[in-house]
C-alpha positions as CSV (number, residue, x, y, z in Angstrom):
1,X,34.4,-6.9,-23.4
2,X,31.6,-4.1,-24.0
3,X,30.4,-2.6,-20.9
4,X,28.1,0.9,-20.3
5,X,27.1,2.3,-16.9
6,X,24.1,4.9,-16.9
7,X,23.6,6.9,-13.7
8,X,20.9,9.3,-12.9
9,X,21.6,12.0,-10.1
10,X,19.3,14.0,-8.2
11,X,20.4,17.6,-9.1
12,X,20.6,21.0,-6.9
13,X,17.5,22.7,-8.0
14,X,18.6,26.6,-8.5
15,X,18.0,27.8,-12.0
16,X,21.4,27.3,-13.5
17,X,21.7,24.1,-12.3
18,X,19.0,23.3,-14.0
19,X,19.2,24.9,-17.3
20,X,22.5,23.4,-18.0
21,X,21.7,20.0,-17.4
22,X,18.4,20.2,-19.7
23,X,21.4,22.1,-22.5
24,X,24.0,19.3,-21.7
25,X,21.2,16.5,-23.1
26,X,19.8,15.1,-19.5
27,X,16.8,13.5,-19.8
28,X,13.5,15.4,-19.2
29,X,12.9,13.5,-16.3
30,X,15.9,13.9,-14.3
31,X,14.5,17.4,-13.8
32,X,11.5,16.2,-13.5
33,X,12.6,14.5,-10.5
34,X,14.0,16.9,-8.7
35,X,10.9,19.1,-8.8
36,X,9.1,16.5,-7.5
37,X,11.8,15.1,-5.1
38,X,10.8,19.7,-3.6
39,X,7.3,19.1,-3.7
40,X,7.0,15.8,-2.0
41,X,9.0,17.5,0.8
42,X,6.9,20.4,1.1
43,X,3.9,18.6,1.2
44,X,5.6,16.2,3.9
45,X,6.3,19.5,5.8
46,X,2.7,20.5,5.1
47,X,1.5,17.5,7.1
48,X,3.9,16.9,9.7
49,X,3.1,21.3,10.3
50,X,-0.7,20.4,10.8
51,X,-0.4,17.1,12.4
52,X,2.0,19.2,15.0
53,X,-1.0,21.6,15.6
54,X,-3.8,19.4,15.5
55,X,-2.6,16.6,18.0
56,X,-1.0,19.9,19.9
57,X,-4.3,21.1,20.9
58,X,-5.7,17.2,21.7
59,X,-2.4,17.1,24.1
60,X,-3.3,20.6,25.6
61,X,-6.7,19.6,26.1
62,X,-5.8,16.2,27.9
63,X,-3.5,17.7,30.3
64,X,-5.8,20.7,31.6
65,X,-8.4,18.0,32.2
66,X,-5.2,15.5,33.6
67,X,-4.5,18.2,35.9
68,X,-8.3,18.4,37.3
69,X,-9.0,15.2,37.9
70,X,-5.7,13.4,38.5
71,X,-6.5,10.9,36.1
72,X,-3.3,8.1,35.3
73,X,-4.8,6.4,32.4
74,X,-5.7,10.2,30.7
75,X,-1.9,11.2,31.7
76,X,-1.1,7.8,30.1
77,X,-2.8,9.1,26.9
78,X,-1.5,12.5,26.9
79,X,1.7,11.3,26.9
80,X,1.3,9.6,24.2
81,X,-0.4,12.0,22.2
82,X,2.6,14.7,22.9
83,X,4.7,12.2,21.9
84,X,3.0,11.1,18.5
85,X,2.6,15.3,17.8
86,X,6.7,15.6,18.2
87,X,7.4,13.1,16.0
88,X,6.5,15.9,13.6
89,X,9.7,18.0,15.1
90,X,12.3,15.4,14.1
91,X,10.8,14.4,10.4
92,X,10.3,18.3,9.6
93,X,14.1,18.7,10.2
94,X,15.0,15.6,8.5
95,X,13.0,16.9,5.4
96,X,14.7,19.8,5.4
97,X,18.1,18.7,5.7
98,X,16.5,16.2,2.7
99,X,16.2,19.2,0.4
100,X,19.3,20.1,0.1
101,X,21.9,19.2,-2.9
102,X,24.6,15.8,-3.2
103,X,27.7,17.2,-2.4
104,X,31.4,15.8,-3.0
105,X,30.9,14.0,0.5
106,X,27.5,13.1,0.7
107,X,27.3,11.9,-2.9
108,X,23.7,10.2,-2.2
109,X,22.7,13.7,-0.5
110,X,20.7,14.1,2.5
111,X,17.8,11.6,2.6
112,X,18.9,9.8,5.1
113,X,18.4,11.9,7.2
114,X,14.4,10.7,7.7
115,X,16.0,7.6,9.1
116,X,17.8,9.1,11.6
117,X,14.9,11.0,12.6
118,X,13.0,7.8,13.2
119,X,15.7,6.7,15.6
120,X,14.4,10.2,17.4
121,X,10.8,8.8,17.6
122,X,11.6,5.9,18.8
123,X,13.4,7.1,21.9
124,X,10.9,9.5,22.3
125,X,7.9,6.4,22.3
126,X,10.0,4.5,24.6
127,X,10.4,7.8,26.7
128,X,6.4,7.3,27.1
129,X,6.0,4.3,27.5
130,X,8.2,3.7,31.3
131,X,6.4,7.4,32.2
132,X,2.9,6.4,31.8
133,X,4.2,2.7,32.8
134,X,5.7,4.3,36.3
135,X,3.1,6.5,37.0
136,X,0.0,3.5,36.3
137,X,2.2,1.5,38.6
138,X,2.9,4.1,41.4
139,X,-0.7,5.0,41.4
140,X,-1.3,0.9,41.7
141,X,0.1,0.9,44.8
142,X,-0.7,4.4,46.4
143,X,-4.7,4.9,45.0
144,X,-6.3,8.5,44.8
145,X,-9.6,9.8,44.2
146,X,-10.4,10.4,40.2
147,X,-12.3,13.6,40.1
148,X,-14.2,15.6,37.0
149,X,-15.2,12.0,35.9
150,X,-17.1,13.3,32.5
151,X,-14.0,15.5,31.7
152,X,-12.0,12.5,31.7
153,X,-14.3,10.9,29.7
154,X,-14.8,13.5,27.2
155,X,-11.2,13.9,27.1
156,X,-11.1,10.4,26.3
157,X,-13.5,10.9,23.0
158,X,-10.8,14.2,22.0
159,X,-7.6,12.6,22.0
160,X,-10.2,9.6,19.8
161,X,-11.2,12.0,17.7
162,X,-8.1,14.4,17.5
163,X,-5.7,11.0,16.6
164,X,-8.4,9.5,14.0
165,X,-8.4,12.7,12.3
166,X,-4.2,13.4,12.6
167,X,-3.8,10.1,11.0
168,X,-6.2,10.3,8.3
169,X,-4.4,12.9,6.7
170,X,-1.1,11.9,7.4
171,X,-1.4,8.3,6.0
172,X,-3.0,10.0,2.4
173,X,-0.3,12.6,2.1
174,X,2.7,9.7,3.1
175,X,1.3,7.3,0.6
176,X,0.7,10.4,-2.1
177,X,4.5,11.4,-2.1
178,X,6.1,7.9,-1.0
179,X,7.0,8.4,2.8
180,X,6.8,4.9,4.5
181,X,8.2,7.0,7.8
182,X,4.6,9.4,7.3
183,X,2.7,6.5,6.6
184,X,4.0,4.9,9.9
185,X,3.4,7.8,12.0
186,X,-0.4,7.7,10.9
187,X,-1.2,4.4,11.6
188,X,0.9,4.9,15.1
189,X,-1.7,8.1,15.4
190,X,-4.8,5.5,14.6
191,X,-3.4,3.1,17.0
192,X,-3.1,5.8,19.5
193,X,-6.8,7.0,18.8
194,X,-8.0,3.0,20.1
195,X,-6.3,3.7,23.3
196,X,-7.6,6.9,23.7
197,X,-10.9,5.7,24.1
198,X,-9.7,3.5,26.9
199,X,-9.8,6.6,29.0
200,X,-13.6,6.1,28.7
201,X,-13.6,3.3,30.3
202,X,-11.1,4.0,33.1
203,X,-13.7,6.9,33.5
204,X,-16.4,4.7,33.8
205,X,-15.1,2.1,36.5
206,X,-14.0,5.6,38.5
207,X,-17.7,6.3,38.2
208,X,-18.7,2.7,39.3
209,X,-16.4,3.4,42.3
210,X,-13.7,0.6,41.4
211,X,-10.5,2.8,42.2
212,X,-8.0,0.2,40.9
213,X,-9.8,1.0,37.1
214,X,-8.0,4.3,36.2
215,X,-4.2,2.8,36.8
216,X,-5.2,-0.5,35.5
217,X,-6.5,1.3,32.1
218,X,-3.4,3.0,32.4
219,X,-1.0,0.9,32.7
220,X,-3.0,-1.5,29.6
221,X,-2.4,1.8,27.6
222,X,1.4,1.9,28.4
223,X,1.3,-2.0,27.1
224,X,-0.3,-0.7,24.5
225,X,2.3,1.7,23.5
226,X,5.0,-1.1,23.5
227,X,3.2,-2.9,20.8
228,X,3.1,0.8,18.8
229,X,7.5,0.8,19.9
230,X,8.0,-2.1,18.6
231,X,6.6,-2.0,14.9
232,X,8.3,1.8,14.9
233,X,11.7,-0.1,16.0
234,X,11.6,-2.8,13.2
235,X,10.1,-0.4,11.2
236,X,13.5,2.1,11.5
237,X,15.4,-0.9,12.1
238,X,14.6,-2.1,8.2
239,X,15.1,1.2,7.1
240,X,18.7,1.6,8.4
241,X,19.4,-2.0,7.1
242,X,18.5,-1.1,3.6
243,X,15.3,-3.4,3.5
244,X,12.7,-3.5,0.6
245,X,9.8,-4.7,-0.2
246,X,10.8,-8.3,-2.6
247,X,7.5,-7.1,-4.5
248,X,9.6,-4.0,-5.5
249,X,12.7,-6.2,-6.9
250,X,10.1,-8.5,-8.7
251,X,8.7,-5.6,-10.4
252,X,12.1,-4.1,-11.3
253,X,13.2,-6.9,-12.4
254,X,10.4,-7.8,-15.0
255,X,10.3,-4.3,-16.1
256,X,14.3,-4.7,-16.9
257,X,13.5,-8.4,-18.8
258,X,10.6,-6.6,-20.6
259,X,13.6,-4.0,-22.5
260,X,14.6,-5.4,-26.1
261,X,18.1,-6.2,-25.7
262,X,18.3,-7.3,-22.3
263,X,19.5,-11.3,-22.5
264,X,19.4,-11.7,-18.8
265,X,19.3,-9.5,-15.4
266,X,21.5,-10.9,-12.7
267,X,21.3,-8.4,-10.0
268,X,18.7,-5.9,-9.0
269,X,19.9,-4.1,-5.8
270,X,17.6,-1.4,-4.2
271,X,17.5,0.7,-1.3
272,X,15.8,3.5,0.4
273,X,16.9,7.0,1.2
274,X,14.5,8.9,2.7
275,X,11.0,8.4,1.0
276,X,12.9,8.0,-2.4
277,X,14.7,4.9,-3.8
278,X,17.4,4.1,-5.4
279,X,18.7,1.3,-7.9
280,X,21.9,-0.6,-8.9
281,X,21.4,-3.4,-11.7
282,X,23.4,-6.1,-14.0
283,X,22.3,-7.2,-17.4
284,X,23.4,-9.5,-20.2
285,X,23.5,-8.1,-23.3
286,X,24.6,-9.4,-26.8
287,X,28.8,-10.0,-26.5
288,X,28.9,-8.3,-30.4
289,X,27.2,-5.1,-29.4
290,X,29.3,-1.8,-30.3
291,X,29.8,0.5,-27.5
292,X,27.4,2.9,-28.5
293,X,24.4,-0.1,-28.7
294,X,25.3,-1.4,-25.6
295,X,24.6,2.0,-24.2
296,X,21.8,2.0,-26.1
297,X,20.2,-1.2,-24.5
298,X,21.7,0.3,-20.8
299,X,19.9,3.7,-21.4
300,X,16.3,2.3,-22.0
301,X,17.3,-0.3,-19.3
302,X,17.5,2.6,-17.0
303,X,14.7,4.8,-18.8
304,X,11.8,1.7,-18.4
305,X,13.1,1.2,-14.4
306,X,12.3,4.8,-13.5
307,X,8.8,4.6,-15.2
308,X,8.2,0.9,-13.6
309,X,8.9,2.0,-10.2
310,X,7.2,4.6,-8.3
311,X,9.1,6.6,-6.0
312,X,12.9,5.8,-7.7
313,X,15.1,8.8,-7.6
314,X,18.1,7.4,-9.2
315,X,19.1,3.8,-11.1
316,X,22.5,3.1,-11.9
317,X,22.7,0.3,-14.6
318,X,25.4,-1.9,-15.5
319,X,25.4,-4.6,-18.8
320,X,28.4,-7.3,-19.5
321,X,28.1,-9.3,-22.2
322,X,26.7,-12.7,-22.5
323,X,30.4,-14.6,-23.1
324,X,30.9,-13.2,-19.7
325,X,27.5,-13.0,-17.3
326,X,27.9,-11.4,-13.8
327,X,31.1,-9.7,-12.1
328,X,32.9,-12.6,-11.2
329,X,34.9,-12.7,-14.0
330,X,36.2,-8.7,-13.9
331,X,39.4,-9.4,-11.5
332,X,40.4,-11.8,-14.1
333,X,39.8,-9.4,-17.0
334,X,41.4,-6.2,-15.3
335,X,44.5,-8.4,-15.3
336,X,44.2,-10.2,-18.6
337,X,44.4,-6.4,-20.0
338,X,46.8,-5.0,-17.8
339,X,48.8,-8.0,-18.8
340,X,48.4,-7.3,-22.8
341,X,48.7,-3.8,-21.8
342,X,52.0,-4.4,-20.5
343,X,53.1,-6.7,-23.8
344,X,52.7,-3.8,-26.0
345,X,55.0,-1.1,-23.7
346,X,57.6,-3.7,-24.3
C-alpha cells in the first residue's frame, strides 16, 4: 500500500521562524499565510477598536438623555447598545490570544479562542434582555411621567444612526478578512439600529399623552433583543459544533476531483477556528504509484484546496490507493504487516 500525508501549519511569525522554513523548502504560501493570518487580526482589532468608540459615545449619549427623562424604552435601547459596544472587549482579547504561535499543547493554536468569546456575548445579550425586560415590565405596572420628549426622540435617531454606521463598517471589514463572528456582530448592530428608532415612537405616544407607550415600546424592544440572542446562540452554537457551510465541502471537494491523479475523494472534513479554516481529506489514487508520485498527486491535492477556498489556514491530505478506497480497511492492514513483520524475525 502507498500512502502520503501533506500537512500545512500555521507558523510563529518572528524572523527566524520564518526564514528557516522558506530555507527548509516550505511553500511560499505557508508564509504567506501567516502574514495574513497577523493582518486579518489587526484589522479585526482595528474594527472592534472603533466600533468600541463609536457605539461608546451612542450609549453615553442615550443614558444622559435616559437619565433626564426617565425613559424605559430609551434605557431598553441603551442597554442594548452598551451591550453590542462590549462585544468588542471579548473578540479584541480573543484576537489577541489568536495571534499567538501552535504550541506542543495547543497544536491547532489559539483560534478558538473567538468562539469562546462569543459565548461571552451571548451572556452578555441575555444580560440585556431580562434588564430592559424587568424594567419595561416594572414600569408597566408602576407608570411615571416621560419628560424631555424630543431628547428622547432624538436620542432615538442617535443610537439609529450610531448602530447603522457601527455595523456598516464592521460587516465590510468581517467579510474582508473572513470573520463570520465580525460579520455577526454587524448585522446584530443593524438589527439594533431598527429598534432604536422605536424610541421615536415611544416618544411620540408620551407626546400624545398615552403613558402605557414608553414601557410597551420597551418591553417590544427587549422581545426584540431575544430574536438578536437567539441567532447569536445558534450562531456560537455552530461554531463550537464544528459546522460549515455544505457549499464550502462542495467546493472543496470539486476543486480536489479537478487535480490530475486524483481517482476519487472520499472524505472532505472541515472546520473552523477562529475566522480561519481548516481541512482534513481522503483520495484515491493509482494502487502502482511510487511513493514519491503519490506525494506528488497529495501535494497539488493540498496546493489546489488552499487556492479553491478562501479563508483555509491549513489542509491535511491523505491518498490510499484504489485496490483499497477509504480507511476501513487500515486495522486490517496494520495487522496483515505486523503479522509478515513478525514471519521474518522468526
Amino acid at each position: 500500500m502507498k500512502q502520503e500525508g501533506v500537512q500545512v501549519h500555521e507558523h510563529d511569525d518572528r524572523w527566524w521562524n520564518r526564514l528557516w522554513h522558506r530555507v527548509a523548502g516550505h511553500s511560499p504560501d505557508t508564509a504567506d499565510q501567516v502574514h495574513s493570518a497577523l493582518e486579518s487580526s489587526r484589522e479585526g482589532m482595528r474594527a472592534l477598536w472603533v466600533s468600541l468608540l463609536g457605539m461608546g459615545v451612542t450609549a453615553v449619549v442615550q443614558a444622559v438623555i435616559v437619565v433626564l427623562s426617565g425613559s424605559v424604552a430609551l434605557l431598553g435601547d441603551s442597554l442594548h447598545n452598551v451591550a453590542d459596544a462590549l462585544t468588542a472587549v471579548p473578540l479584541g482579547i480573543a484576537f489577541l490570544i489568536g495571534r499567538r504561535a501552535a504550541t506542543r499543547s495547543y497544536t491547532y493554536g489559539y483560534g478558538r479562542a473567538e468562539d469562546l468569546a462569543g459565548i461571552v456575548i451571548v451572556v452578555a445579550i441575555a444580560s440585556s434582555v431580562v434588564l430592559a425586560g424587568w424594567t419595561a415590565v416594572n414600569r408597566l405596572l408602576h407608570p411615571a411621567e416621560v419628560t424631555h420628549l424630543p431628547y428622547v426622540a432624538l436620542a432615538g435617531v442617535v443610537g439609529f444612526i450610531g448602530n447603522e454606521l457601527v455595523a456598516r463598517y464592521r460587516i465590510r471589514v468581517g467579510r474582508r478578512i473572513g470573520s463570520a463572528a465580525l460579520v455577526a456582530d454587524g448585522l446584530h448592530a443593524r438589527a439594533d439600529g431598527f429598534t432604536s428608532l422605536a424610541v421615536i415612537a415611544a416618544a411620540a405616544g408620551a407626546w400624545a399623552g398615552w403613558s402605557w407607550s414608553d414601557p410597551v415600546v420597551g418591553l417590544a424592544i427587549a422581545v426584540a433583543m431575544t430574536f438578536t440572542l437567539k441567532d447569536a446562540t445558534r450562531e456560537v452554537y455552530r461554531r463550537l459544533m464544528d459546522a460549515v457551510d455544505p457549499a464550502l465541502v462542495d467546493q472543496a471537494e470539486a476543486a480536489l476531483q479537478a487535480v490530475a491523479g486524483v481517482r476519487d475523494v472520499t472524505a472532505v472534513r472541515m472546520r473552523w477556528i477562529g475566522h480561519h479554516l481548516h481541512a482534513e481529506a481522503d483520495l484515491v489514487v493509482d494502487a502502482d504509484l511510487t511513493l514519491l508520485a503519490a506525494h506528488e498527486v497529495a501535494a497539488d491535492a493540498e496546493h489546489q484546496l488552499m487556492t479553491a477556498i478562501p479563508r483555509l489556514a491549513g489542509a491535511t491530505v491523505h491518498t490510499d490507493p484504489a485496490c483499497y478506497p477509504g480507511a476501513h480497511h487500515h486495522a486490517d492492514l496494520s495487522q496483515q504487516r505486523r503479522d509478515r513483520l513478525a514471519q521474518l524475525a522468526q
